[in-house]
C-alpha positions, 0 to 999 in steps of 0.5 A: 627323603622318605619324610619329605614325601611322608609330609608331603602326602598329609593335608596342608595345614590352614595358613593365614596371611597378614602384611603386619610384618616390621624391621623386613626387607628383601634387600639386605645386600644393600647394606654392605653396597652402602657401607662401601659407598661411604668408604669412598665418600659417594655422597660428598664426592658427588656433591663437590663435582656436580655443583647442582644448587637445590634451594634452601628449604629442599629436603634431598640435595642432588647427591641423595638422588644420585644415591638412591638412583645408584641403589635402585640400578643394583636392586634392580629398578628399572623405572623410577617409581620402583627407585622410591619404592626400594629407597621408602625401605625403612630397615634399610634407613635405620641400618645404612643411615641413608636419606629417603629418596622422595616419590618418583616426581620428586626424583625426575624434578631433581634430575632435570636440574642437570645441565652438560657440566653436571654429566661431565662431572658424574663422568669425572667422579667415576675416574676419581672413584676408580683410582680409589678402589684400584691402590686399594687393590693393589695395595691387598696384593692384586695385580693389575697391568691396567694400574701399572703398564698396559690397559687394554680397552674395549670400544663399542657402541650400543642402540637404545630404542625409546618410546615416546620423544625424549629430547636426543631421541632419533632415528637411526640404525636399529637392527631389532626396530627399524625406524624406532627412535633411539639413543646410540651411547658410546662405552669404552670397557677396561677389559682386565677388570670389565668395568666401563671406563668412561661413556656418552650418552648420543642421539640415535642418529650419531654413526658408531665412530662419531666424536671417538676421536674426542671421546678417547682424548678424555679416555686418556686424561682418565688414565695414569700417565704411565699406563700405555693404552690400548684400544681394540674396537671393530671396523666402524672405528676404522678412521684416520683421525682416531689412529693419528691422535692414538699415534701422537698420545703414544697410545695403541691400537687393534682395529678391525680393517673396513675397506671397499676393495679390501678383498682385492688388495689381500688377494695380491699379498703373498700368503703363507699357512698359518702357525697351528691352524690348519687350513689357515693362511696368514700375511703381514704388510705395510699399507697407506690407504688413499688419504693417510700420511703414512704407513700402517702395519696391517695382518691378515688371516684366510680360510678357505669357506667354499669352492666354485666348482668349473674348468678351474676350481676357485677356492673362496676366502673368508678374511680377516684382516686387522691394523695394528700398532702391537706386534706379534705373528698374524695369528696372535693378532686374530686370537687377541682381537677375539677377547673382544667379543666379551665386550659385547658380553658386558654390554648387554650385562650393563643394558638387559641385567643393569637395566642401564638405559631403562630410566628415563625423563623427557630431558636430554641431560636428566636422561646423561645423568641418569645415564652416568647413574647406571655406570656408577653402579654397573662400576660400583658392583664391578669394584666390589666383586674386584676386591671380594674374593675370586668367585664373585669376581666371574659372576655377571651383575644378576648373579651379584643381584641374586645371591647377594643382594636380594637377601631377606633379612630382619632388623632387631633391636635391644640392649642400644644395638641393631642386628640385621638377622639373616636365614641360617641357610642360604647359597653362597653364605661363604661369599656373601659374608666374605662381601659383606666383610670387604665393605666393613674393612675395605681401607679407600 
């Protein structure tokens, strides 16, 4: 410390500045995230379930885009121009083989050549790509209830305020701008592994539960046959039609309950101190609410929040109150509910870290694809952490960003070989060669 502060007191040396550097990058993370790319086919995956015909003389096919888009979102492009600016890197070309993706004009003309079939296919590779990495899992020994028995799933939708007027845009609820034309995407999680299961981009005018019922019908053709689905979502998926399809797929639920007289009705029920929480009252009942054809078994929980004082002191609720196919006490019922919340987690993971809804065209279905790009690589990270170790599996997407793959990292060459050198000392060096190690001997 003392020679720290010795050299720190002499006169700081002359230094000169020149840009003449070659073989640098500052994204050599890249390089495993490439090569685990190619271990699941992403290019030819791509090409085969999107179909999008360039012509003869066209120098990237719609999958090099979708690639280099995909790329940008892990390195943290935001916007298209930074998207050519990480793929014009040329250590990263010579290292991974990788196409350069053109300018940022050339990229939004690729885009657009989207249409609704081109979406759904970027939808359905994500499936494809998800049963890969999933028996690859498993087959390393980690265990997974998702794969085998019981999937929980996260429901949940999320505003995207815009600028301009890109097609889809529209005026909706906006709690952080009121008025401001948004997109309103729908995003169903996997909560044991985080990832996103499956996802809509809508107009900002759609309500939260607006086509759920659809959106889960391919939620469940997304999911082995043999896996018991359960989705957990709050009061706004608090609809008929979704719990009947649930019902009739042998699926399960966890709804948080929205009701006009719900306070009425919970205060006529019989209520009894719950289990290990003071101050707590629990109850359990079957209601058929006016419309529904059947019963439905509904769990409550109270707490006293306030008491008007009078003649007669009235003590003041606080509800909460849940329909639901699982069993378990009341109590059990609340606390499962609560690992929900972490789904709002993973969405501002995927919106503020991934930049997810950032990259944007004047077109509706470039804007989906884009759309699905950022769930390919919110997933892509998701699936690589899954494999690592149980370390990177904890950290949220920026922290993968920073400690792995914003690496500095000089390419040299001889004797017909390339070395990618990497500093002597940098944090996390034990994770990140033991990342950079899955990518090369991960079997997909």
């Amino acid at each position: 410390m003392n020679k720290i502060i010795k050299n720190m007191s002499k006169k700081q040396p002359n230094v000169k500045v020149v840009a003449t550097g070659k073989g640098l990058t500052i994204n050599a993370g890249l390089l495993p995230t490439f090569r685990f790319l190619d271990r699941l086919d992403f290019k030819d995956r791509i090409e085969s379930y999107t179909k999008v015909k360039r012509g003869v003389n066209a120098l990237y096919t719609f999958s090099d885009s979708v690639v280099s888009v995909v790329a940008g979102f892990i390195a943290g492009a935001n916007t298209l121009e930074k998207v050519e600016v990480i793929g014009s890197d040329e250590t990263l070309h010579k290292v991974t083989h990788s196409v350069p993706c053109g300018d940022s004009t050339t990229l939004g003309r690729i885009f657009r050549l989207a249409k609704a079939e081109t979406v759904h296919g970027l939808e359905s590779v994500v499936s494809h790509f998800r049963g890969r990495v999933w028996k690859s899992a498993m087959r390393s020994g980690i265990k997974l209830k998702s794969a085998c028995s019981v999937m929980w799933v996260d429901v949940d939708s999320t505003v995207v305020g815009v600028c301009g007027n890109p097609e889809g845009a529209d005026k909706g609820y906006n709690p952080s701008k009121h008025g401001q034309k948004s997109y309103h995407p729908l995003l169903a999680f996997v909560s044991e592994t985080k990832e996103v299961l499956h996802s809509w981009l809508r107009c900002g005018s759609a309500y939260s539960a607006n086509g759920v019922t659809a959106f889960m019908r391919e939620c469940m053709a997304r999911v082995n046959k043999r896996v018991r689905v359960v989705l957990r979502g709050d009061s706004a998926f608090f609809v008929e039609e979704l719990m009947n399809y649930l019902d009739s797929a042998n699926a399960g639920y966890l709804i948080k309950v929205k009701l006009r007289n719900l306070e009425g009705l919970l205060s006529s029920k019989t209520w009894l101190p719950a289990e290990d929480m003071k101050g707590w009252e629990s109850t359990e009942f079957q209601h058929k609410c006016g419309s529904w054809k059947k019963e439905r078994r509904f769990v409550a929980l109270r707490k006293v929040k306030r008491v008007d004082r009078g003649l007669i002191d009235v003590p003041v609720y606080e509800y909460f109150c849940y329909v639901t196919t699982e069993g378990g006490s009341p109590l059990k019922i609340h606390r499962t509910y609560g690992k929900r919340a972490t789904c709002e987690t993973w969405i501002e993971e995927f919106k503020g870290q991934l930049k997810g809804c950032s990259i944007r065209t004047s077109d509706f279905w470039a804007n989906s694809a884009l759309f699905q790009c950022a769930i390919l690589a919110y997933n892509v990270m998701k699936w690589m952490a899954l494999l690592t170790s149980s370390t990177i599996k904890t950290w949220e997407v920026k922290s993968m960003r920073f400690w792995l793959v914003r690496m500095a990292g000089k390419l040299l060459t001889g004797s017909g070989r390339l070395v990618l050198t990497l500093p002597e000392r940098f944090l996390y060096r034990k994770e990140w060669f033991e990342w950079e190690k899955m990518s090369r001997n991960v079997t997909l």
